[in-house]
C-alpha positions in Angstrom: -42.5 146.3 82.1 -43.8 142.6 83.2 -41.2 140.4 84.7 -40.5 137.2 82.2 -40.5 134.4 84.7 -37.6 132.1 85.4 -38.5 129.0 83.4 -38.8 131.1 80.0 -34.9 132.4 80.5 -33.6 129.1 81.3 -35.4 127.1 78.5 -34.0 130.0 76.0 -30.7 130.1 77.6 -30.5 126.0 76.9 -31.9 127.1 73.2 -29.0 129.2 72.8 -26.4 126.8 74.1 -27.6 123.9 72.0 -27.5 126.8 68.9 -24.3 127.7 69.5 -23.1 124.2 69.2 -20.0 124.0 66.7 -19.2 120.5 66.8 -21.7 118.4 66.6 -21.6 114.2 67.3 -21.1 112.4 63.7 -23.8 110.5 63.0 -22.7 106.4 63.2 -22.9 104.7 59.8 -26.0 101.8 59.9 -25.7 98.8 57.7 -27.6 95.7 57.3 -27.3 91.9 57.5 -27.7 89.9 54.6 -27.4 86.5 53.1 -27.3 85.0 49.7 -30.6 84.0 48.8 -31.6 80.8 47.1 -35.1 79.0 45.9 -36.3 75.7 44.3 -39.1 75.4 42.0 -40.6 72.1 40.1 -40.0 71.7 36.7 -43.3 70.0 36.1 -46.7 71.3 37.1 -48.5 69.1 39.9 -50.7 68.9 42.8 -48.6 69.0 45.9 -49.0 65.5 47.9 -46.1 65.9 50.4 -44.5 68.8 51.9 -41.2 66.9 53.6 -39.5 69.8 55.6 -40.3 72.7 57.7 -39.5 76.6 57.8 -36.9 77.4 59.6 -35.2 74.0 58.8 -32.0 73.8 57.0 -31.5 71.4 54.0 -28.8 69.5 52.7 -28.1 68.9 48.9 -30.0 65.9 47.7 -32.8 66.2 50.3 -36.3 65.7 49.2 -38.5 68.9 49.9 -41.5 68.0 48.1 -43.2 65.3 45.9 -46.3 66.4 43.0 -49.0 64.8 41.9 -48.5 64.3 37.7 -51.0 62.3 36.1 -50.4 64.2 32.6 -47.1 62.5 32.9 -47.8 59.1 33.5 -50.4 59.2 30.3 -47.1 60.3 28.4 -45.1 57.2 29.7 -48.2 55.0 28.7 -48.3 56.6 25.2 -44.4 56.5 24.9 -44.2 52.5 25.7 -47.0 51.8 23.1 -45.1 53.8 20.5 -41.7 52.4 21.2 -43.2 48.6 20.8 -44.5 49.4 18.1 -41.9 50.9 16.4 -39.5 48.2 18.0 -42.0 45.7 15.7 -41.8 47.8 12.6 -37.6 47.7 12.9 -37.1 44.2 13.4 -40.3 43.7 10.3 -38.1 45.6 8.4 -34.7 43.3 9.4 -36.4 40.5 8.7 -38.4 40.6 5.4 -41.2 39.3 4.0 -42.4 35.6 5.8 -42.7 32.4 4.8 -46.5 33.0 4.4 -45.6 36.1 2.0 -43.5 34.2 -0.3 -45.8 31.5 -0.8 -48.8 34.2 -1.3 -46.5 36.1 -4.2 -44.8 32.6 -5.8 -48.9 31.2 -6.5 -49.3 34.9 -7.4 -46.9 34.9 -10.4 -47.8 31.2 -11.4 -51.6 32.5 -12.1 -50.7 35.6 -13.3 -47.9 33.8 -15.6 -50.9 31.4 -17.0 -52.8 34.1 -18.0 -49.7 35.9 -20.0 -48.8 32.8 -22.0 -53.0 32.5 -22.6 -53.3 36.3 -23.3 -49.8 35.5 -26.0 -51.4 32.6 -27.6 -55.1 34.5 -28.0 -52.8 37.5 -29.4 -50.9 35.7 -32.0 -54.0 33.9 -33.4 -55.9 37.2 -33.5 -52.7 38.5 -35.4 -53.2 36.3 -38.1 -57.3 36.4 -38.3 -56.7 40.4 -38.5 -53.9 39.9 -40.9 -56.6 37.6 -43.3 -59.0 40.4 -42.6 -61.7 37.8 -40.5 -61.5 39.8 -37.3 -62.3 43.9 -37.1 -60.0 46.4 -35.7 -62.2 46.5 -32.7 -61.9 43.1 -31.7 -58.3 43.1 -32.4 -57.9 46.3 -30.1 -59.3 44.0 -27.2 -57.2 41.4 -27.6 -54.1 43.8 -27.7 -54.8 45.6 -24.8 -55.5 42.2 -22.6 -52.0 40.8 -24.2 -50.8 44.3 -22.5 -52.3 44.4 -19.3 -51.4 40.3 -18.8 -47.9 41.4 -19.3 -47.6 44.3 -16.9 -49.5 42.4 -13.9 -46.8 39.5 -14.4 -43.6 41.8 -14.8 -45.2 43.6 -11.3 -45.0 40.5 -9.7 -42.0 39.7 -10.8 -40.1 42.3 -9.6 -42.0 42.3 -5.8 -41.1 38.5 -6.0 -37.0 40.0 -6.3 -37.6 42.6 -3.8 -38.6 40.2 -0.9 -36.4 37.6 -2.2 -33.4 39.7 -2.2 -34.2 41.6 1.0 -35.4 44.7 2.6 -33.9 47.7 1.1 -31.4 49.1 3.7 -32.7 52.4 3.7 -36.1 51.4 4.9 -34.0 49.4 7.5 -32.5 52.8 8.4 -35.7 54.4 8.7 -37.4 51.8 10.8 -34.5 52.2 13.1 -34.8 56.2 13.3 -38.1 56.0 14.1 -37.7 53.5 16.9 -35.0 55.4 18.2 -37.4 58.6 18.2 -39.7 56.6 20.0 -37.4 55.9 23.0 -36.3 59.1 23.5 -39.9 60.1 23.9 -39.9 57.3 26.2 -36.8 58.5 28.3 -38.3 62.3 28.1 -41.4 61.0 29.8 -39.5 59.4 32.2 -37.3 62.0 33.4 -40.3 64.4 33.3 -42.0 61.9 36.0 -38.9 61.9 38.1 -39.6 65.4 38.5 -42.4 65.0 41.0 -39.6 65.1 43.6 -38.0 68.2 44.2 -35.0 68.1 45.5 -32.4 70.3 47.1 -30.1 70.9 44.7 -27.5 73.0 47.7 -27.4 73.2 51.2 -30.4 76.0 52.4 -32.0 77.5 55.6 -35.4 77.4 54.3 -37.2 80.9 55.3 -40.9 80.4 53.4 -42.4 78.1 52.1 -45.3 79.5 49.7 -47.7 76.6 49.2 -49.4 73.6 50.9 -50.5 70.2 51.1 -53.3 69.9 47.8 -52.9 73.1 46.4 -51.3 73.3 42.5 -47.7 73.9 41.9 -46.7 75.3 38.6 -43.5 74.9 36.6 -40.8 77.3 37.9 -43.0 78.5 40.7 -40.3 79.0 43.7 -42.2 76.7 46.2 -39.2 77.0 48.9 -37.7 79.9 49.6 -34.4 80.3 52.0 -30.5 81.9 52.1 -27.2 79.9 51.5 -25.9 79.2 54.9 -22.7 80.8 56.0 -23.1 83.2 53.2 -23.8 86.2 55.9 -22.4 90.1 54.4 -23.0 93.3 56.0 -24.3 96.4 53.4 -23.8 99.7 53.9 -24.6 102.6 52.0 -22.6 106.0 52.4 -22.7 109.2 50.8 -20.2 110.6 48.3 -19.0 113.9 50.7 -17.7 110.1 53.3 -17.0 107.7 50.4 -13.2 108.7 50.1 -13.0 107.2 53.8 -13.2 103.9 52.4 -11.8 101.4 49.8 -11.6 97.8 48.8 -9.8 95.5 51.0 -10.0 97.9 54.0 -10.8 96.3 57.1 -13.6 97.6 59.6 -14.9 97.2 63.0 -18.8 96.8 63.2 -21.3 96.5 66.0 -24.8 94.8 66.0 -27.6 96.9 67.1 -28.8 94.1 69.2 -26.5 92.0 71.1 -24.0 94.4 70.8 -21.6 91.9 69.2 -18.1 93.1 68.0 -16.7 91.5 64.9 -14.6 93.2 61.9 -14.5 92.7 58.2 -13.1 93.6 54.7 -14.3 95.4 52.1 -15.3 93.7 49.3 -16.6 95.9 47.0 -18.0 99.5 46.7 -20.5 100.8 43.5 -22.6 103.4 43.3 -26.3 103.4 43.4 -29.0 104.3 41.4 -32.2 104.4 43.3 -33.2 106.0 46.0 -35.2 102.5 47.0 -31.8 100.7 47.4 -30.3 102.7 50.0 -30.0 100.8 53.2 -29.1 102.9 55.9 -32.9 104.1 57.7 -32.0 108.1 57.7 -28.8 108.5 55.5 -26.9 111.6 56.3 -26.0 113.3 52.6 -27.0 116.2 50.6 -29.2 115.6 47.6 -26.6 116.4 44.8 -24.3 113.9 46.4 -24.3 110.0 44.4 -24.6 107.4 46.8 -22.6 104.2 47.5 -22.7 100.9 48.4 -20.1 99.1 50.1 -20.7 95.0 50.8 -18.3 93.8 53.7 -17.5 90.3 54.0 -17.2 89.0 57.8 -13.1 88.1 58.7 -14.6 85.1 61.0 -17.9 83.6 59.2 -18.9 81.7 62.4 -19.4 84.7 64.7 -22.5 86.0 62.4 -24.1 83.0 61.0 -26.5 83.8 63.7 -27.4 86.8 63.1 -30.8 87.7 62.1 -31.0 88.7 58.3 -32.0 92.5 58.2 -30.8 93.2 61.4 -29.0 96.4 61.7 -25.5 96.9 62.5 -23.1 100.0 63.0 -19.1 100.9 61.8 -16.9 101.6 64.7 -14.8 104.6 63.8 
């Protein structure tokens, strides 16, 4: 029989050892850092002119990030004016009734038109008595009827568009006039808040992390442009398997540990749900059995200005 050499019985004898190994070191829990995110978009579509801050830079609320190029919006304010005026013109036409000019074009109106009524009676009553003596046929008499008739009309026409003017605009064209005025200004004001848009402003306080366009390239409506987190918003997420989930509960306080740094801060528990998806586990190589549901448990930091520099995504560790 050959001799096994030496360094094949101590490599098996460490095999053994580490086999034989009852108690083996618990796995630490690994979280991540996170923030609330945030982004602004434009409400307008435009050609970016000006790009006014930075990435990495943090906002305040009321800071411009941005200014668009809109020209479809300032051919809106042009048409909006031109239709306000002129609605603004056809309200106070209708206030003010008919002109002097008008009154004097209907008054010599009904004076010819009256002459040839009285003529138009006078030829009717003589052709009356002609048809009466039998010296004029039915046809002429017809004629002379229908003229008497169509004299009358034209002045009673007159008449009454001499009354209308006389006694004023009616107030429901009034009313009218004014609703379509007021239509027209709230195009007006439309446009104009539309063009206001070209800015986009910071609407909250942000640490801008990306900012997805440039300088001359097109923006569209609801596009996030500038992309960032809520400052001093920083939570810690872990996820933890159902066989360790008892260990923990909502308001309990823990002890954490970043991976870099090797900070030591604690926090409470501010809520714990289960998960759904495999994708939203956060822990790199979670220690559970596949049966087992799976947890999420978001810590809030007791003292926010110890992490607000941490990194976002960085990992961090519970202290047992």
């Amino acid at each position: 029989m050959k001799n096994i050499p030496f360094k094949t019985i101590a490599f098996l004898s460490l095999f053994a050892l580490a086999g034989c190994k009852e108690n083996p070191v618990e796995k630490a829990i690994e979280g991540k850092t996170r923030k609330d995110v945030i982004s602004f978009s434009p409400k307008v579509t435009g050609r970016i002119l000006d790009i006014f801050v930075e990435e990495g830079q943090t906002v305040k609320a009321g800071d411009t990030l941005a200014r668009l190029d809109v020209p479809e919006v300032s051919a809106k304010i042009a048409q909006a004016k031109g239709a306000t005026e002129a609605a603004r013109m056809q309200s106070q036409m209708a206030k003010n009734g008919a002109t002097a000019d008008q009154l004097r074009q209907l008054k010599a109106k009904q004076k010819g038109l009256k002459e040839q009524y009285e003529f138009a009676v006078k030829s009717y009553r003589r052709a009356q008595n002609m048809f009466r003596d039998s010296l004029m046929s039915p046809q002429a008499y017809d004629e002379i009827f229908a003229k008497y008739q169509g004299a009358r009309a034209q002045l009673d026409a007159v008449n009454a568009e001499l009354h209308d003017v006389e006694t004023g605009t009616r107030y429901e064209k009034i009313g009218m006039a004014e609703g379509q005025e007021n239509q027209a200004l709230g195009a007006l004001q439309e446009a104009h808040v539309a063009y206001s848009e070209r800015y986009i402003i910071a609407t909250n306080d942000m640490e801008i992390e990306t900012i997805t366009l440039h300088k001359g390239e097109l923006a569209t409506a609801g596009y996030a442009l500038f992309n960032g987190y809520v400052p001093n918003s920083t939570y810690f997420r872990f996820t933890i398997p159902e066989s360790k989930i008892s260990g923990y509960r909502k308001g309990m306080t823990l002890k954490m540990k970043t991976l870099y740094g090797n900070q030591i801060f604690s926090g409470k528990i501010a809520s714990i749900k289960q998960l759904t998806k495999y994708a939203d586990i956060t822990t790199a190589f979670p220690d559970y059995q596949p049966e087992d549901a799976v947890y999420e448990i978001k810590v809030y930091p007791a003292d926010r200005t110890k992490v607000q520099n941490l990194l976002v995504n960085s990992g961090v560790i519970i202290i047992k």
